[in-house]
Structures are given as structure tokens and as C-alpha cells.
C-alpha positions as CSV (number, residue, x, y, z in Angstrom):
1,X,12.6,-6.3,-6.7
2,X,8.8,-6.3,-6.5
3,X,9.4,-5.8,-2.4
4,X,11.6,-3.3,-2.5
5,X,9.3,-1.3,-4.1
6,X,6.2,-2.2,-2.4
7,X,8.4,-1.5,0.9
8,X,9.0,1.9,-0.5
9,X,5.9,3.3,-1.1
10,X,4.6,1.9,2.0
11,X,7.3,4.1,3.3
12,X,6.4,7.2,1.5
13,X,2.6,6.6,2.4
14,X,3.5,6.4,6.3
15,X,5.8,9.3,6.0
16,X,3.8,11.9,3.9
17,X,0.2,10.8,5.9
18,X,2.8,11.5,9.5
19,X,3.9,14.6,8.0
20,X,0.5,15.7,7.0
21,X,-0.8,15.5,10.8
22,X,2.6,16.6,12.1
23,X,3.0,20.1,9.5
24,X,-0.4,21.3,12.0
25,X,1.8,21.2,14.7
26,X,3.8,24.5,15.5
27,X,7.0,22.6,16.3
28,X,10.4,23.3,14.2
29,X,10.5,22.1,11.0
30,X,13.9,19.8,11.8
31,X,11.5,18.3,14.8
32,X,8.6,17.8,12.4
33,X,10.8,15.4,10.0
34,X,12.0,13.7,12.2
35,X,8.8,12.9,14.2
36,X,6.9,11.9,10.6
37,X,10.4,9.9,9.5
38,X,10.5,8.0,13.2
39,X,6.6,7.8,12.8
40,X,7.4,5.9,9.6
41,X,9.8,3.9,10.5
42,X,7.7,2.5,13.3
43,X,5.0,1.6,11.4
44,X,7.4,0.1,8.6
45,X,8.7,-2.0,11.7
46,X,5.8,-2.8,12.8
47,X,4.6,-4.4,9.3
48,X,7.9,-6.0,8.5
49,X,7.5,-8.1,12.4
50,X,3.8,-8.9,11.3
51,X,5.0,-10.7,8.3
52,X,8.1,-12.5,9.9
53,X,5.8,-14.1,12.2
54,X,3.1,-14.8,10.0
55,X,6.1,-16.3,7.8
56,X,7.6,-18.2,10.7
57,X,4.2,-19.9,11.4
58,X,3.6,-21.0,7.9
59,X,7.1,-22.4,8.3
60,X,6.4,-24.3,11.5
61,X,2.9,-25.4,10.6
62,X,2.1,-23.7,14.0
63,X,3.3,-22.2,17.0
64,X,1.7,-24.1,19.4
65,X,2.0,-28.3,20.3
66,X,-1.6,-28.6,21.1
């Protein structure tokens, strides 16, 4: 429950600090939410790989057989 919410207001934070730069821009306001939503959910993907592969080395001990 804890990440859900955590994963939401990393959301909101990405999206309201894209819309803040975008909203200078003098583009359409339909552009501008979807430029600060796709700018979100980038850096929402971004984060979520980050953790699998931390979370996948901690699973394998490490990810290389030196």
C-alpha cells in the first residue's frame, strides 16, 4: 500500500515540476499535458527499471562471475 502511494506522489512531483517548465512554453494547452504527463511517465520509468535491477542484483548476489 505504502508503494502505491509513494509511486503516486513521485508521479505528481514529476508531473507538476514538467508542467511547471512546460506552462512557459506557448504551445496548446492539450500539447502541454501531454508533454508534462509523457515527461512523467518517463521519469516514473526510468525509476521503476533502476530498482528492478538493483533488486535483481541483490537477488543474484551479483551480475558478474568474476
Amino acid at each position: 500500500m505504502w508503494r502505491g502511494g509513494l509511486a503516486f506522489a513521485a508521479a505528481a512531483g514529476l508531473y507538476y515540476g514538467a508542467w511547471q517548465y512546460i506552462k512557459l512554453l506557448s504551445w496548446p494547452a492539450p500539447v502541454k499535458v501531454a508533454a508534462a504527463a509523457t515527461v512523467a511517465g518517463t521519469g516514473l520509468l526510468l525509476v521503476s527499471m533502476i530498482m528492478e535491477r538493483r533488486r535483481d542484483a541483490q537477488e543474484e548476489g551479483s551480475l558478474t562471475d568474476d
